[in-house]
N, C-alpha and C positions, 0 to 999 in steps of 0.2 A: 459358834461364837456369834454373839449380837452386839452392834456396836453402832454405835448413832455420837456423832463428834460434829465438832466442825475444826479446820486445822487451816492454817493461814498460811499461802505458798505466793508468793511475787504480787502482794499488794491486794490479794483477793481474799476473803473468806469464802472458803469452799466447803458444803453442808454435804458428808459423809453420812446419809439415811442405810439403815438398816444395812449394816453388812454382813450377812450371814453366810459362812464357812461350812461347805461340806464335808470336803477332803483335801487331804494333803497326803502328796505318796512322795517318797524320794524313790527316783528312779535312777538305774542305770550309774548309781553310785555319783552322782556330778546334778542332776536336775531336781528339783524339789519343784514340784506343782502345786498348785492351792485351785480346788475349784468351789466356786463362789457364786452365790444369785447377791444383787444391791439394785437398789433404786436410783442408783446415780454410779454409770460406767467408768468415774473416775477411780483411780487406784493410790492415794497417798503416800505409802509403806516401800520400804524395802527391807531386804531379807536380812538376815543375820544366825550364826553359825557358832554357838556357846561350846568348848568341852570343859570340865570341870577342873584341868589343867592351868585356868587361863586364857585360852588358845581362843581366841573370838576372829571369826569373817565375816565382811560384810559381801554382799552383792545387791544391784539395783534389780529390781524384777522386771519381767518383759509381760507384758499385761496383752492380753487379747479380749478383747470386746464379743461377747454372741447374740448380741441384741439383733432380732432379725422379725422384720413384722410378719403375721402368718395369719390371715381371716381375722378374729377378732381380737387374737392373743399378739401378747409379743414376747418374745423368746428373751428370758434372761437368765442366760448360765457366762461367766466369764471364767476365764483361765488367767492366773499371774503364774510367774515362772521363775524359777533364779536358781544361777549354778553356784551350788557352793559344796567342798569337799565333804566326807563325813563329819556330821556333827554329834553331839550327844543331846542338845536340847537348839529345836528353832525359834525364832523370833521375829516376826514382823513388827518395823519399828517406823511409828509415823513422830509427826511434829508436835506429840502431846503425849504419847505413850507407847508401850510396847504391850505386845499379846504372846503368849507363848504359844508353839501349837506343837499338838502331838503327829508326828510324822510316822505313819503307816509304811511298811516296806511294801514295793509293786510285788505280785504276780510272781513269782520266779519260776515255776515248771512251764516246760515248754510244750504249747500247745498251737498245733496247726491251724485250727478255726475256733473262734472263740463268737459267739449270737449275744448281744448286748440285747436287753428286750427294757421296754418303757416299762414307767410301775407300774404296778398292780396294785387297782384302787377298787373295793368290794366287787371282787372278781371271784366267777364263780364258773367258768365255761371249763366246764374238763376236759367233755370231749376236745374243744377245739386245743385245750394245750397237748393232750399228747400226742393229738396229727402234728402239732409245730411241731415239737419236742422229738420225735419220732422219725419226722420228714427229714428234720434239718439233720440228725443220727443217721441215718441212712445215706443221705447225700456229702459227708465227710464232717460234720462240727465234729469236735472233738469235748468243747464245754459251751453249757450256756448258764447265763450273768442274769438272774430273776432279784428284778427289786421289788416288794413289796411292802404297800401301805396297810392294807385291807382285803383277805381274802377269805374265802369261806374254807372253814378246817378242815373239810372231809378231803381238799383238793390239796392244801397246806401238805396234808400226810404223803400226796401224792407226790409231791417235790419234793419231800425230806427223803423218801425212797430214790428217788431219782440220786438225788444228793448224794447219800450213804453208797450208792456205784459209783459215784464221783465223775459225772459226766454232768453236773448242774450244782451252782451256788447261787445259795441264798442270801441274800442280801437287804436292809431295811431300806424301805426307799426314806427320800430325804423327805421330811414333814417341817413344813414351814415355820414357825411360831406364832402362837397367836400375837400378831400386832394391830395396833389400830388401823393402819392404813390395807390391811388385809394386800401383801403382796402378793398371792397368789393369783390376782387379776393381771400380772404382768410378768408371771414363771411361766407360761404356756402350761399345759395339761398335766399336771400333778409334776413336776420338776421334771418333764421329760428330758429336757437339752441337760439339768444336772447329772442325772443319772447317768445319762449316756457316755457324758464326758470324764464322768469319774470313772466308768467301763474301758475307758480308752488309757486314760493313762494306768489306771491297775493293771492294764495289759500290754501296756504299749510297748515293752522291749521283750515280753514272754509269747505272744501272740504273732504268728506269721501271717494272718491276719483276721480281721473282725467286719462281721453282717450287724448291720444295726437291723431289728425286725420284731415286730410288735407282737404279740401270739396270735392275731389272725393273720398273720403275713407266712407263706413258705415260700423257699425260690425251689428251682430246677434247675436243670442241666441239659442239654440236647435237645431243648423244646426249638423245633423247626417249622412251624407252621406257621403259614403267612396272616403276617399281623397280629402274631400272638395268637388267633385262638384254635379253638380245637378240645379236643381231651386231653388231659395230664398224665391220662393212663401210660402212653408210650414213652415219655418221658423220665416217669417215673421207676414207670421197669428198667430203664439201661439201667439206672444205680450208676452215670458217670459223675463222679468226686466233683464236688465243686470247689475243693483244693487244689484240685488236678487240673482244672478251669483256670482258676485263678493264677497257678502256676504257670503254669505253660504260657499265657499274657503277661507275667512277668516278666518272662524269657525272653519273650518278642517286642516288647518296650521296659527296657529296664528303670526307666527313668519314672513310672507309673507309679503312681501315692493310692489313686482313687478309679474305680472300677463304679461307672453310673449305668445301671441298671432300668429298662421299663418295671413297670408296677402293672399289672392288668390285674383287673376283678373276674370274679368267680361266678357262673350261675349252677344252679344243677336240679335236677325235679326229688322232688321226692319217690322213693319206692317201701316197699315190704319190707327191702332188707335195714332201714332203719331203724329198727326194733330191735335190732342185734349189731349192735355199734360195732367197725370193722377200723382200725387206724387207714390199714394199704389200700381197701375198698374202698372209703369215705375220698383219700386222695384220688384212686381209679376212677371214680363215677365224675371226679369234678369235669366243666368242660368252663374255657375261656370264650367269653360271649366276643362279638365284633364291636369295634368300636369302644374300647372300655380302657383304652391306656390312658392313665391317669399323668396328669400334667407333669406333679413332682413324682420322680421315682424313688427306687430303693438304691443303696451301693454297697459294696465292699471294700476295704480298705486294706493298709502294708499300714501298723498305728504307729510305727518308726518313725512315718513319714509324714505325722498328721498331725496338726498341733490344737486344731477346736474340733465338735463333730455335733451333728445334729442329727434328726431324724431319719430328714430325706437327702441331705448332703451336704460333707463336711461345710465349717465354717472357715476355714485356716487350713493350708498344706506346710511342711518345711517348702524354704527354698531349693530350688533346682528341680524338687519334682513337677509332676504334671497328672491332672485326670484326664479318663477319658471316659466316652458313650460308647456305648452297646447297643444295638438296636436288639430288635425280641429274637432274632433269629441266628443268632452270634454267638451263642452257646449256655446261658444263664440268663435269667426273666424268675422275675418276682411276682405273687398270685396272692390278691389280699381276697379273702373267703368273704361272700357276700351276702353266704346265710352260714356261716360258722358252727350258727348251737344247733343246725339241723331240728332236731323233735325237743330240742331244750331238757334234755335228758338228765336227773339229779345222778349224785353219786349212790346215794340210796335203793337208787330203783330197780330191781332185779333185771340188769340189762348183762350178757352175757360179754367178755372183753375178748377180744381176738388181737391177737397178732399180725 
């Protein structure tokens, strides 16, 4: 929905530019979410609750602001919220008009780990998606959430496979509208923050918990080496769950929403056996150079508990919970690939696939 108003609230005309609607999921039977990019953080509207019976409810919406400045973007994804029983038809209703909106049901199968990943904008790295894809299989996800803008078909085919085993959905990322003021100079990097957030609450009551992680990004598990680096290899062999992880910190702080993770980079040399693409080799051979933890990290989340989510770390927690730090040696550390496409390998090219 596009919607450009101006609506008159305690003596002010207040200039509603560009409000565009991505999703709306009713969750958990009581919550209805609307996530949202606009050029002006204010929220007019509240909710309402049609059956064809007659039967109408109103509720006021709980608005959460994601505007967060980042290098030269700023982040605009917001969250409204309002609890209203089941309805048959929604409505957001401001001081000039109502909107109807089509309410998508969340998530319902219950899944342990769920990889929220940023869009996919003329993307074409394969190798590097099935070491994520692969890595994060290995270490406990159970689904990962692929938005895509633009990507090249022979890799397309490669997800839709993933898909059809049902350990990966596809999803359209959110594309902005052409407007004059070209909003995209103020969504951050292809609607990252929307996309994420719509990941969060499609899963928020199905998901025990959710990695936000780009496809150059893998974590680990029992990486113990001081300061992060080292090789991946030993790490990667134990094969210990990073549900198993996440669990067992829940256990020992219950009150814990968000799980803040280091982020280290990657280096690694080239050899021969690059000619023969390996998924568990390519992760073996990586090693974590010194000095390379990256300011903002990565995290994990309980989405029960989370009410905005970004990139590098939530926007908004419910009340009563709390996050906390990990340092690298704590049991889980995130590794963003630092030469990802290796020999920049097409799908085409008689490269032989291993396991």
């Amino acid at each position: 929905m596009d919607q450009t108003d101006t609506f008159h609230e305690e003596g002010f005309d207040v200039y509603i530019d560009k409000l565009i609607i991505d999703s709306l999921y009713r969750v958990n039977k009581t919550l209805v979410s609307i996530v949202y990019s606009s050029s002006n953080p204010w929220f007019p509207f509240y909710c309402l609750g049609v059956n064809e019976s007659g039967w109408r409810h109103r509720a006021n919406t709980e608005h959460y602001a994601g505007e967060l400045n980042h290098g030269l973007c700023d982040m605009r994804a917001f969250i409204a919220r309002c609890y209203l029983p089941p309805a048959e038809t929604y409505k957001l209703i401001g001081r000039i008009g109502s909107f109807e909106l089509q309410a998508m049901p969340a998530y319902e199968k219950r899944e342990a780990l769920v990889v929220c990943t940023s869009p996919s904008y003329l993307y074409e790295l394969w190798t590097t998606t099935l070491v994520s894809i692969e890595t994060a299989r290995h270490l406990g996800a159970t689904l990962r959430v692929v938005y895509i803008q633009s990507i090249i078909s022979d890799l397309y085919k490669i997800l839709r496979a993933y898909e059809q085993e049902g350990i990966l959905l596809i999803k359209h990322g959110f594309d902005m509208p052409k407007l004059e003021d070209h909003p995209l100079v103020t969504s951050a990097h292809h609607n990252q923050a929307i996309a994420i957030n719509d990941c969060l609450y499609q899963f928020k009551d199905a998901a025990d918990f959710i990695v936000v992680a780009d496809w150059d990004d893998i974590f680990l598990t029992g990486f113990k080496s001081k300061l992060g680096t080292g090789p991946l290899r030993p790490a990667y062999d134990s094969g210990y769950s990073m549900v198993d992880f996440l669990r067992e910190q829940q256990e020992a702080e219950p009150k814990i929403a968000v799980f803040l993770l280091e982020w280290m980079k990657t280096d690694r040399s080239f050899t021969p056996e690059d000619s023969n693409f390996s998924i568990c080799s390519s992760v073996r051979r990586e090693t974590a150079k010194l000095s390379t933890l990256v300011k903002e990290g990565k995290y994990a989340m309980i989405p029960s508990r989370v009410k905005g989510a970004w990139v590098h770390y939530p926007m908004k927690i419910e009340d009563g919970y709390v996050e906390k730090k990990f340092e690298e040696t704590s049991g889980a550390i995130f590794f963003h690939l630092n030469k990802p496409v290796w020999s920049r390998p097409t799908v085409r090219n008689s490269i032989k696939l291993k396991n």
